[in-house]
C-alpha positions in Angstrom: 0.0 0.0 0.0 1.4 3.1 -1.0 1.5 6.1 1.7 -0.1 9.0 0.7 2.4 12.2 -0.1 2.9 14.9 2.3 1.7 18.6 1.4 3.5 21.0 2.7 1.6 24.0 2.2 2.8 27.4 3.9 -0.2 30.2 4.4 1.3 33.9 4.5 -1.5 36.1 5.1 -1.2 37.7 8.4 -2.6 40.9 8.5 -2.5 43.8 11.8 -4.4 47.1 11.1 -2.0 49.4 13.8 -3.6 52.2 16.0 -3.2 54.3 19.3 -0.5 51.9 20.0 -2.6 48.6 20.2 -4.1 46.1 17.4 -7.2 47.3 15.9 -10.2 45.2 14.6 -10.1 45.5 11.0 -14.0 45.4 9.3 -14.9 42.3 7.3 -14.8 44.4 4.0 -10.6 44.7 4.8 -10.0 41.3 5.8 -11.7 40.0 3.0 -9.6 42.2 1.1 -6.6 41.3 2.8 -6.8 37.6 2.4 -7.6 37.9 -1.3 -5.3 35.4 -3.3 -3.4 37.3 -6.3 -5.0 37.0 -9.7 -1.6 36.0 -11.2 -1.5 32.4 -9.0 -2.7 29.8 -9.8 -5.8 28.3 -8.1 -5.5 24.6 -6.3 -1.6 24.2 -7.2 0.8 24.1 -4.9 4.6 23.7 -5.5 6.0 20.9 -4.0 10.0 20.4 -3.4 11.6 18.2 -5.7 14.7 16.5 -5.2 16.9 14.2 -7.4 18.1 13.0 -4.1 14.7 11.3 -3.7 15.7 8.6 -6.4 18.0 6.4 -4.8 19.9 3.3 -6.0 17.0 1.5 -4.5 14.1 3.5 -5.8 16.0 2.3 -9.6 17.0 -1.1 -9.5 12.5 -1.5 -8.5 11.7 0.4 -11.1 14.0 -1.9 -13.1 13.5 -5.2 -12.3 9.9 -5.6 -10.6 8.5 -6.6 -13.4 10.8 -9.7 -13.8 9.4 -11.0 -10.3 5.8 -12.8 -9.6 4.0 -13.7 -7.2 3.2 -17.5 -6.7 0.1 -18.9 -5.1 -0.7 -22.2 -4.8 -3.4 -24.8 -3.8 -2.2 -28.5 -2.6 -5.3 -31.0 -1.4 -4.7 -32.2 2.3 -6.3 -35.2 3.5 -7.5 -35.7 6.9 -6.7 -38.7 8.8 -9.4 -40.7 10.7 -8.5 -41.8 13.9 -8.9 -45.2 14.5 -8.2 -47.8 12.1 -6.4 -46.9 8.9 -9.0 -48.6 6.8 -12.1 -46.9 8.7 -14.3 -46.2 5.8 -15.4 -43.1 4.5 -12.1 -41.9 3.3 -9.8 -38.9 4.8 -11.8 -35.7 4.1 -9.9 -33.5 1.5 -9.2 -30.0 2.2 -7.2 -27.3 0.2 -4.4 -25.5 1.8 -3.6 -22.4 0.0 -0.3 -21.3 -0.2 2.2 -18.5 -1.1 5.8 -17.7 -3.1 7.9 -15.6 -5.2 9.5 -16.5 -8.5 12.1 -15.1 -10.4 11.8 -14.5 -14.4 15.0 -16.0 -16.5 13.8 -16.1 -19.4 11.3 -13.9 -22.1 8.9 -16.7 -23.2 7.6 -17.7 -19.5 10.7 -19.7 -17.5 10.7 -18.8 -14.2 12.6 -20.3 -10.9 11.5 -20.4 -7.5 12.4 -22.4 -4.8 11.4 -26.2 -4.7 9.2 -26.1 -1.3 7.0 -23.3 -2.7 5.7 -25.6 -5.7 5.7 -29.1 -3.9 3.2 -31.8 -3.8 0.6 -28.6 -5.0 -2.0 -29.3 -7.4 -2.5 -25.9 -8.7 0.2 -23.2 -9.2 -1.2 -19.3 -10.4 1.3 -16.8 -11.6 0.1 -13.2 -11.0 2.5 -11.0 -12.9 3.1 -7.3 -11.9 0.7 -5.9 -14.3 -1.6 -7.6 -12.4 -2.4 -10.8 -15.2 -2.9 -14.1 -13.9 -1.5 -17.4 -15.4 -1.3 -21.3 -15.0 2.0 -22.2 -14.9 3.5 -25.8 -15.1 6.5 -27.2 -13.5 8.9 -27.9 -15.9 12.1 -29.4 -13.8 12.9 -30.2 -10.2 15.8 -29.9 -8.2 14.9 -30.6 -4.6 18.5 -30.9 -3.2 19.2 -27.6 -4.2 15.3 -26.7 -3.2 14.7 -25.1 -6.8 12.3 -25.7 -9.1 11.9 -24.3 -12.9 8.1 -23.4 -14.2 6.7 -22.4 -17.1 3.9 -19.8 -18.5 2.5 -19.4 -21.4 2.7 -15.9 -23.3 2.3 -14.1 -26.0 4.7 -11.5 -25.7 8.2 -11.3 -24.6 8.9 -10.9 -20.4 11.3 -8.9 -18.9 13.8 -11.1 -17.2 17.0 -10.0 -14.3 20.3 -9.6 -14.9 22.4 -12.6 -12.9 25.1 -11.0 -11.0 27.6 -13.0 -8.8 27.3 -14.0 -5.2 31.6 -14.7 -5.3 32.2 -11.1 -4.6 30.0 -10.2 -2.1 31.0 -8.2 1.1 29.7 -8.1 4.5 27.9 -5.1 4.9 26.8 -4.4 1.1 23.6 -2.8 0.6 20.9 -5.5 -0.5 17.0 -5.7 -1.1 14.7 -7.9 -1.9 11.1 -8.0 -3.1 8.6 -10.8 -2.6 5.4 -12.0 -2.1 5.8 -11.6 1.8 2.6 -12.8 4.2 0.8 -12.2 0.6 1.8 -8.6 0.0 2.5 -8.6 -3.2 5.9 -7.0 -4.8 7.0 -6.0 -1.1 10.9 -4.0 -1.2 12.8 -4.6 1.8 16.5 -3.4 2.4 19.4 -4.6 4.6 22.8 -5.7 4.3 24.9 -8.7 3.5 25.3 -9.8 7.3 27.5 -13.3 6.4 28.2 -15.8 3.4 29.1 -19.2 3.2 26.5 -19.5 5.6 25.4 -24.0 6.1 21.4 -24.2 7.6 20.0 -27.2 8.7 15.9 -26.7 8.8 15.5 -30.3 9.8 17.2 -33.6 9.0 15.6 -33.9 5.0 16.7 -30.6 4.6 20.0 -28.9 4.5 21.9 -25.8 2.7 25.5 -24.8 2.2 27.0 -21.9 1.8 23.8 -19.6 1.8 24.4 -15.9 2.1 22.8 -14.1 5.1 20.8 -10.8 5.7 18.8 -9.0 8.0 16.6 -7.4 4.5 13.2 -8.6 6.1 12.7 -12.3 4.6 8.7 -13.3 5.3 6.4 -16.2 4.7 5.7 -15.7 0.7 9.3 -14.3 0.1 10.5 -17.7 -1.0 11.7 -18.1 -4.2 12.4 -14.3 -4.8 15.5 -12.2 -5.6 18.0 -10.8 -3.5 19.9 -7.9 -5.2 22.4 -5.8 -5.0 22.2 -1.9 -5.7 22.7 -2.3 -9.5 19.7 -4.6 -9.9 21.7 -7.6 -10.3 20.4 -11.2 -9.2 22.9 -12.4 -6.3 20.7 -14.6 -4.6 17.2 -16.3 -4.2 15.5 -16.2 -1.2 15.0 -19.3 1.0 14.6 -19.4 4.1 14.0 -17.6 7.5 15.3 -18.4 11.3 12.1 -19.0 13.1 11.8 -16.7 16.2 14.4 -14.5 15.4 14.9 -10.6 13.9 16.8 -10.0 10.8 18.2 -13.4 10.3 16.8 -14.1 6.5 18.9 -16.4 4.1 19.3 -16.7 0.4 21.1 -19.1 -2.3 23.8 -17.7 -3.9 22.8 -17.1 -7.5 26.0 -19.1 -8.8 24.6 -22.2 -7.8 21.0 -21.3 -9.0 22.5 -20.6 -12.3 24.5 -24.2 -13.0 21.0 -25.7 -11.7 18.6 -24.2 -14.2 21.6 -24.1 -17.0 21.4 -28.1 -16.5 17.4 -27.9 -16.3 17.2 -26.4 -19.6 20.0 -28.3 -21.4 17.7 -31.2 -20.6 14.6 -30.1 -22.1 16.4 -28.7 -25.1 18.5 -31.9 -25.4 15.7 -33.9 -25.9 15.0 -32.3 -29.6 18.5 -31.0 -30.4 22.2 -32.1 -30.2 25.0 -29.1 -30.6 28.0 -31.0 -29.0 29.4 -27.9 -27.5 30.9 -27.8 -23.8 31.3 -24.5 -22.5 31.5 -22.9 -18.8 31.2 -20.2 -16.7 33.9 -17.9 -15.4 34.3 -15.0 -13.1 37.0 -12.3 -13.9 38.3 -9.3 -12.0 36.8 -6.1 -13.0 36.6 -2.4 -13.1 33.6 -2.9 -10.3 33.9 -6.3 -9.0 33.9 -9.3 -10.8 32.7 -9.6 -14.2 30.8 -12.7 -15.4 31.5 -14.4 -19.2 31.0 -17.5 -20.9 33.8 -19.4 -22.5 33.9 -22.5 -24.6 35.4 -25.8 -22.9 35.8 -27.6 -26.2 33.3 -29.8 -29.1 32.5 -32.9 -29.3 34.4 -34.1 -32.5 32.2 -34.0 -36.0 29.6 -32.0 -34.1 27.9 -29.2 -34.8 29.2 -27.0 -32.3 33.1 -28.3 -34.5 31.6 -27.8 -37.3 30.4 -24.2 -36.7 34.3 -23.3 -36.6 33.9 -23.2 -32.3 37.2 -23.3 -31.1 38.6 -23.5 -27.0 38.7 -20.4 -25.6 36.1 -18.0 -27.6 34.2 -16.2 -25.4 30.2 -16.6 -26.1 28.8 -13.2 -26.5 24.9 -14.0 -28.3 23.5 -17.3 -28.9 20.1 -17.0 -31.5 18.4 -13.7 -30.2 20.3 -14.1 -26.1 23.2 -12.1 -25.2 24.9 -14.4 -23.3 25.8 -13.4 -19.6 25.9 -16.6 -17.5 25.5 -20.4 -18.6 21.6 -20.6 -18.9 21.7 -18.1 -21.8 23.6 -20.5 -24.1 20.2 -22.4 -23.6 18.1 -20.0 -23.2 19.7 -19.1 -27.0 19.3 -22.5 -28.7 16.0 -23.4 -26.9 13.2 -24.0 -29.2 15.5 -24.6 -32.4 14.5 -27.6 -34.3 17.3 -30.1 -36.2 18.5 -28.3 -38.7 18.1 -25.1 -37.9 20.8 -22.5 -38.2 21.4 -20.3 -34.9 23.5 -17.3 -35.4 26.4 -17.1 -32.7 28.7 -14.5 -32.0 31.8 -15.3 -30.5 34.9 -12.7 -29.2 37.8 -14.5 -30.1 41.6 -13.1 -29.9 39.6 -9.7 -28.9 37.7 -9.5 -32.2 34.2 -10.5 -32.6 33.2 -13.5 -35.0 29.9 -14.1 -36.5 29.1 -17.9 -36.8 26.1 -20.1 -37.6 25.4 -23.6 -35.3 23.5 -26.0 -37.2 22.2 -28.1 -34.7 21.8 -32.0 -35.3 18.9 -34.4 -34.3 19.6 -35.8 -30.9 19.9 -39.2 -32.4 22.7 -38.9 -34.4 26.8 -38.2 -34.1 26.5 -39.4 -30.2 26.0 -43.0 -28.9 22.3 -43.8 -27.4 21.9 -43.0 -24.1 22.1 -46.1 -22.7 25.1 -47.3 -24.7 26.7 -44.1 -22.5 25.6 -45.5 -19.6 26.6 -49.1 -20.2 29.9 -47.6 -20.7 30.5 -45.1 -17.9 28.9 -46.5 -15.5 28.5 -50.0 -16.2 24.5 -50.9 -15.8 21.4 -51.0 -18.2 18.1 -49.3 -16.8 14.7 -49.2 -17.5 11.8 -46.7 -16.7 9.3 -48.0 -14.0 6.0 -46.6 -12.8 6.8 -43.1 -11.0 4.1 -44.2 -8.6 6.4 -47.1 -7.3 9.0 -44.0 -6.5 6.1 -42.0 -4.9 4.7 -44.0 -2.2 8.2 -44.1 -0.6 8.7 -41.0 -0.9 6.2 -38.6 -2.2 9.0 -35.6 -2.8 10.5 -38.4 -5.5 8.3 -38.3 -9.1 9.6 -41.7 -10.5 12.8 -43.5 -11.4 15.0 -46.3 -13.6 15.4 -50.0 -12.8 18.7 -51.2 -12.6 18.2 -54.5 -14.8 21.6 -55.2 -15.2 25.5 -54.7 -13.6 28.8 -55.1 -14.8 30.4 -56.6 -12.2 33.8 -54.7 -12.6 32.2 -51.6 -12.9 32.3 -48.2 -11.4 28.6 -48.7 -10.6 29.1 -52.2 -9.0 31.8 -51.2 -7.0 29.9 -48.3 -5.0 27.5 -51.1 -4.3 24.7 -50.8 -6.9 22.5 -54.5 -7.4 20.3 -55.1 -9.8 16.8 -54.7 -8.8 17.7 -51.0 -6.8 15.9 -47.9 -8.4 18.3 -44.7 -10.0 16.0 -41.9 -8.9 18.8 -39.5 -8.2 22.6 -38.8 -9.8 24.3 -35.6 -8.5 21.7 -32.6 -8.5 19.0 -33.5 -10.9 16.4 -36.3 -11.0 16.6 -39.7 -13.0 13.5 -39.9 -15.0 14.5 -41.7 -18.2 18.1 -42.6 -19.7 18.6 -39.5 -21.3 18.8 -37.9 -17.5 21.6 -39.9 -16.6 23.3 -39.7 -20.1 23.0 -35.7 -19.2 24.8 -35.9 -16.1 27.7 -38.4 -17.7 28.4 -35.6 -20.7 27.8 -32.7 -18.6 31.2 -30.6 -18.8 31.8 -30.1 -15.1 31.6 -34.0 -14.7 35.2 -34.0 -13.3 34.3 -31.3 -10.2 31.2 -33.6 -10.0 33.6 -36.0 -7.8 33.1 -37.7 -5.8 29.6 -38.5 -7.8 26.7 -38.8 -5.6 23.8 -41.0 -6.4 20.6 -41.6 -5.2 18.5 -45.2 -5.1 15.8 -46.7 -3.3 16.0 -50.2 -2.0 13.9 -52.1 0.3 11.7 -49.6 0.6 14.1 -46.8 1.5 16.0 -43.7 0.0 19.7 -44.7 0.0 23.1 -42.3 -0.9 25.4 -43.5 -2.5 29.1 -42.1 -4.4 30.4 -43.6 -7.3 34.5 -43.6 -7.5 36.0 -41.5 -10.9 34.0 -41.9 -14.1 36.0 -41.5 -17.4 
């Protein structure tokens, strides 16, 4: 709610009529007179002070990027027990639980991030945009270890999005702000300072976070999901969590991690229609003010298209299609929605010159081995999709998995103790719904800092962690 302006309005008419020493009472024909407003003002203005001062580095990174956040309600169906026997007929009465978030725009046509617990087990997720507009919007990827979750809307025209900054640079004390959906009050600012980093939180024993950054900008119910910025408008964190019972203790995750979580989100999606072969990665480089972000090709995959293209080690990605590229997600973000065949314009800064090249990207089917050939050769097992409703009822946070139908007994896989018969429903950060999932993870070009490589099964019943030793 916005406060209503102060007037400051200053009344100069103060008139004595002087005689025999004392105040005289003037008659109503003078006063009238003497409280007459000039002819030459201007009736019902009044001249306020103005002051550039007013628009701080606050007021403009709002105006700038508030229409890059929305506001996230959601409705999950709760049903309530009957005490007594667990088979006491009628069934549990269902009841809807509302609830409320904040998510962050990352991209034009309608991808937005928020935090995993805002959007899980709901049934129905409502984005309310800042103009007001209202959209369905439909969960696209998960990442519940990193408690992040990517959705989509549908739109027909393009959406402003934020500018990813760095979290690697940050200093205690720095100016901060953050806008959310706090205790439903829609596109609330709150200010504070970076009070620590590297922060680790444990909200209970499912749940943990490392390296969080800390402030004491109020963080409220609804502000999950949200941005944490700096004073140039630029995305350094989104907004988890709060300490229960005390003042100014709010934490966020550091945008660097959000970003190699939603770059590997949307590589999957894309993957699944297009092959480029191209490795790249992000790097962070000392700058005029602070650190600078770019992204720099890793290397090809050899007769891809990304080799083809004339891609080389080292050039520095500046636009991908229609994206400037600023952090890993935009190379995605670029080549999203290109079908096989397709040439994408890139523009690449190589040897400090700028290059103009064109990626024609390949059906996913060809110049790579099947995913499960990859597999059987990294990792040394064969799997098949199950029922995601096996995976559920042991765990309701987990949306399916992959059979292990077969082991190699001298492999990587059998030596960190996978059997046949367990379930793959996790490998590193992201979820194992079909082959292609795990092939992801096994080509991903950080695979090497992936060590040791965490995985995820259930057996007998129950979730199990597991770490698989190098994989070539």
């Amino acid at each position: 709610m916005r406060l209503p302006r102060t007037w400051f309005v200053v009344l100069a008419c103060c008139s004595f009529i002087l005689g025999a020493g004392r105040p005289a009472l003037a008659s109503e024909k003078e006063t009238q007179a003497a409280l007459r407003v000039p002819e030459n003002r201007d009736l019902g203005k009044t001249v306020l002070f103005r002051s550039n001062n007013r628009k701080t580095p606050i007021v403009e990174l709002v105006q700038r990027v508030k229409g890059a956040v929305v506001n996230i309600h959601s409705e999950r169906t709760v049903h309530n027990a009957i005490a007594g026997d667990s088979f006491t007929m009628p069934p549990p009465t269902p009841n809807r639980v509302n609830g409320m978030g904040t998510g962050i725009i990352i991209d034009q046509r309608g991808y937005i991030i928020t935090n995993h617990h805002v959007i899980e087990d709901v049934s129905v997720i409502r984005i309310r945009m800042c103009d007001g507009s209202t959209q369905n919007a439909q969960v696209v990827a998960r990442c519940p270890e990193m408690d992040l979750a990517l959705l989509k809307i549908n739109v027909n025209h393009p959406l402003p999005v934020i500018t990813p900054g760095t979290a690697d640079d940050l200093m205690v004390g720095e100016t901060v702000a953050a806008i959310g959906n706090a205790f439903g009050y829609e596109h609330s600012v709150t200010v504070g300072v970076v009070s620590a980093t590297k922060r680790d939180v444990s909200l209970n024993k499912e749940m943990s976070y490392k390296s969080l950054i800390q402030t004491d900008a109020s963080i409220n119910p609804g502000n999950s999901g949200g941005p944490l910025l700096n004073v140039n408008g630029e995305l350094i964190g989104v907004n988890v969590a709060i300490r229960a019972g005390a003042q100014g203790i709010g934490f966020a995750i550091p945008v660097d991690n959000m970003i190699r979580v939603v770059e590997g989100m949307l590589r999957t999606r894309r993957q699944a229609s297009a092959y480029d072969g191209l490795h790249y990665r992000d790097r962070l480089e000392a700058g005029t003010d602070g650190l600078v972000r770019k992204v720099v090709v890793e290397g090809n995959e050899a007769n891809s298209p990304a080799s083809m293209a004339g891609l080389r080690k080292g050039d520095v990605l500046l636009k991908v299609g229609d994206v400037p590229v600023t952090c890993g997600y935009d190379v995605e973000r670029g080549l999203l929605d290109h079908n096989p065949g397709e040439l994408v314009p890139v523009v690449v800064r190589r040897q400090g010159k700028e290059q103009n090249l064109e990626l024609a990207l390949a059906s996913p089917d060809r110049s790579r081995p099947a995913p499960g050939e990859l597999v059987w050769a990294k990792l040394g097992v064969q799997l098949k999709a199950i029922d995601g409703d096996l995976v559920s009822r042991v765990n309701h946070q987990l949306h399916g998995g992959l059979e292990v139908t077969a082991v190699d007994e001298s492999s990587v896989a059998a030596k960190a103790g996978i059997r046949q018969g367990d379930i793959l429903v996790g490998l590193h950060n992201w979820e194992t719904l079909t082959v292609d999932n795990v092939a992801f993870v096994l080509s991903h070009p950080d695979l090497s800092h992936f060590t040791p490589l965490s995985f995820y099964i259930v057996r007998s019943g129950q979730v199990r962690r597991g770490f698989l030793g190098q994989v070539n």
